[in-house]
C-alpha positions, 0 to 999 in steps of 0.5 A, a space after each residue: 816309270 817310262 809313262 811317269 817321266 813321259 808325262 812330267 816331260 810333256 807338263 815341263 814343256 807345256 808350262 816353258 810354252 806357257 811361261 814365255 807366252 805369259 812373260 812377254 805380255 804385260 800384264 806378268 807380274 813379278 809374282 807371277 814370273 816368281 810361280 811359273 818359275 817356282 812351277 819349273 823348277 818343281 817339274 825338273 827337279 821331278 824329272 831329275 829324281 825320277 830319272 835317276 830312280 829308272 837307272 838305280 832301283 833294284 831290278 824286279 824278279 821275274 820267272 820262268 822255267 824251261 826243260 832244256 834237252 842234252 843232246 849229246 847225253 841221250 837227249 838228257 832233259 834238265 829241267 831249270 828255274 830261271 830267275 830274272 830282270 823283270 820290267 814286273 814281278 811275276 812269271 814269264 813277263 818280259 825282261 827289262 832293260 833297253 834294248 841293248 841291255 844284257 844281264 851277266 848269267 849265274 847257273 847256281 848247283 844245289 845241295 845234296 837233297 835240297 831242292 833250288 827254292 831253298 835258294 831265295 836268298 841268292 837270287 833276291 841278292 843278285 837278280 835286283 842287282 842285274 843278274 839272270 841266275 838258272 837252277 837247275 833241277 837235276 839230281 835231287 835224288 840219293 843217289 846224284 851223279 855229280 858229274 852229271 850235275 857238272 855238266 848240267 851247270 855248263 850245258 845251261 850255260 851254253 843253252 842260255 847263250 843259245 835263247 840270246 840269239 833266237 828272235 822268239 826267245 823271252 831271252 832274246 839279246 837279253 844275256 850277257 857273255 859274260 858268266 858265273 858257275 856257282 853252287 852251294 854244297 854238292 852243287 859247289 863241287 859241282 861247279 868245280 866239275 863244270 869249270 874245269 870240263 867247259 871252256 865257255 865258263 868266265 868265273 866260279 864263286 862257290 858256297 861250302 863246297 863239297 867233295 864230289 865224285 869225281 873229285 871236285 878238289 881234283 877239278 880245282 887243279 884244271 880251273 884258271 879263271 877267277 875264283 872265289 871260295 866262301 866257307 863258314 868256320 864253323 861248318 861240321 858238314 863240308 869242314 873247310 879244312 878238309 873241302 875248300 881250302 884245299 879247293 882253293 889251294 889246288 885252283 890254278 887261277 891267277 886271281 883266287 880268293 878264299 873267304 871264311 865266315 867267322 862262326 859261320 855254317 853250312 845251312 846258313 848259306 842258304 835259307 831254311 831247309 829240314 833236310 840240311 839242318 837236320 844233317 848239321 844237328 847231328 855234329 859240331 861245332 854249332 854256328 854262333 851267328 844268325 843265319 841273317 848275320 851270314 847272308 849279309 856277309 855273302 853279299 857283302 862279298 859276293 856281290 862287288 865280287 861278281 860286279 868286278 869280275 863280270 862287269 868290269 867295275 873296278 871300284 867294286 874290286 877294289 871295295 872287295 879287297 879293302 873290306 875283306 882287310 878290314 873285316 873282322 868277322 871273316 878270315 881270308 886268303 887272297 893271290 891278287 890285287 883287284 884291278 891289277 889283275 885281268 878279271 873275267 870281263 878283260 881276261 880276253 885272249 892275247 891276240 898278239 899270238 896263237 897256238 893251233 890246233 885245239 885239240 892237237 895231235 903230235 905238235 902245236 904251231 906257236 904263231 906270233 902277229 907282233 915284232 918279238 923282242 925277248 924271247 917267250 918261255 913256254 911251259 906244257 903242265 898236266 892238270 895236277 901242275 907237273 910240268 911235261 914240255 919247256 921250250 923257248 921261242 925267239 921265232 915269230 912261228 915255231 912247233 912245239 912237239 907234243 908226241 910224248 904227252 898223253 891223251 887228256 887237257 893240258 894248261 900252256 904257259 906262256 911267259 915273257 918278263 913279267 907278263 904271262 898268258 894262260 891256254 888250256 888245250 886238249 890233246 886228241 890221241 
């Protein structure tokens, strides 16, 4: 595409060259002026559409695949496929994009005995649109560790912000900071373990999430970052009343949406698998769309979602909320306004203020940097909601005094008028 746009450049100045030349002699005629004009506008006109399909066609998917090792975990290996921007289609080839261009990460968990190529659908809907989205390969056996595979989906993450900063990397300044954890099934509850364990995590966006042990419904009550449910009605595997919906009800997150697919399934969240369609033969009810049909409505919500939330594109936000009330074929449940409320992309720390140390021990110092005005009202709440400390502050530098609360993390609520900020902090002893 560069070398098409290069040459149209060089033909369009070599014939400006030539018209002014031919123009000022005077043997031009009125024709004549009329073909090297016509000539010139054909050739912009060409640079034009060109130009245009360079910043707009979808993005080329390119593959690799990497063994990345936990240290902290007795050198744990996870191995991950990893799906990108390509300035081509096919293996390890270079990621496109200029120089500055940076992809928002999407690290996907998969069902329970099913392998990550199940998953073709996800990444040809998100990878052409901008997206970098890693799978990785672990816990496919019988006997899964799901907090393992938690803390999979949070370690690649990590691990892929780690290859944007290495010069030799096929990554290098290619990820943005800005990230997704999703997954399908028992990889949706793993995401929920992920979320709720890792403070690197912007957003969560899951597909008939599953029940996990340790409880990914449990793990809910610790997410405060933006969230999407999506779940299928008639889904006999993961019934929405029994996994998503209190999922979504449990999330602590100021913008949380919960979506259900009309006649939708389980499977239908993915493409074809023996494995998943041989569980949901065995119960009902049967789905009573096509599997196309569902797709089509995962990325007619997932796709503005993920651009609202991670790439700060309001007018997506707002097609996703205006869709959503006017769909007939999904059911939802909605606690924000989009572009009202801080998506993942701005949801940045205040910076008016501090709370140190994280982790704390037996007190936190509250540390305001602005002129004070009302007072702030503080709330310390455990994971499942229960409010432990309440204290006010009028004070530019106060303590809080944590000594009677328990090992373990904890959401600090900080309010003022109508505005209100969000901490998780984790007390050491």
């Amino acid at each position: 595409m560069a070398r098409q746009i290069e040459k149209v450049i060089y033909s369009f100045y070599n014939q400006i060259d030539y018209f002014r030349s031919t123009i000022k002699s005077n043997n031009c005629s009125i024709l004549m002026k009329s073909i090297l004009f016509k000539r010139l506008l054909v050739l912009l006109i060409t640079l034009f559409v060109l130009c245009g399909d360079a910043t707009s066609q979808p993005y080329l998917i390119g593959k690799t695949t990497i063994t990345f090792t936990d240290p902290t975990r007795n050198n744990r290996s996870i191995p991950t496929d990893i799906y990108y921007p390509g300035i081509e289609a096919g293996a390890n080839i270079p990621v496109a994009g200029e120089p500055n261009t940076r992809f928002p990460l999407i690290s996907f968990g998969h069902g329970f005995l099913t392998t990550v190529d199940t998953y073709a659908n996800i990444w040809d809907m998100l990878v052409p649109e901008g997206y970098v989205l890693v799978l990785p390969k672990t816990e496919g056996g019988f006997s899964p560790s799901h907090a393992d595979f938690g803390k999979d989906l949070a370690f690649v993450i990590q691990s892929m912000n780690q290859l944007n900063g290495i010069s030799t990397s096929l990554f290098f300044n290619k990820i943005s900071p800005m990230n997704c954890v999703m997954g399908h099934s028992m990889g949706g509850g793993a995401a929920h373990l992920a979320a709720s364990g890792s403070t690197l995590i912007k957003a969560i966006a899951t597909l008939a999430a599953a029940e996990t042990n340790p409880s990914s419904i449990s793990a809910a009550s610790g997410i405060i970052i933006p969230s999407l449910v999506i779940a299928a009605s008639n889904d006999c595997i993961t019934r929405p009343a029994n996994t998503q919906l209190p999922i979504y009800t449990a999330t602590k997150s100021d913008c949380k949406t919960y979506i259900s697919i009309t006649g939708g399934s389980h499977c239908f969240m993915a493409n074809d698998n023996f494995n998943c369609n041989f569980g949901e033969a065995t119960c009902s009810p049967a789905p009573t769309i096509s599997r196309t049909e569902q797709n089509n409505l995962i990325k007619k919500y997932l796709l503005p979602w993920l651009n609202y939330q991670l790439k700060n594109n309001c007018q997506e936000g707002k097609n996703f909320e205006i869709q959503m009330k006017e769909d007939t074929k999904i059911s939802f449940q909605n606690s924000c306004t989009y572009c009202l409320t801080s998506n993942a992309a701005n949801l940045q720390a205040d910076k008016s203020f501090q709370l140190y140390p994280n982790p704390f021990d037996e007190k936190i110092i509250f540390e305001k940097f602005t002129s004070f005005g009302n007072p702030l009202e503080v709330e310390i709440k455990s994971m499942d909601g229960k409010t432990m400390i309440s204290q006010t502050i009028n004070r530019n530098k106060s303590i809080i005094d944590t000594k009677g609360l328990q090992k373990g993390m904890y959401l600090f609520y900080i309010k003022k008028d109508r505005e209100r900020s969000i901490r998780r902090m984790i007390k050491s002893d």
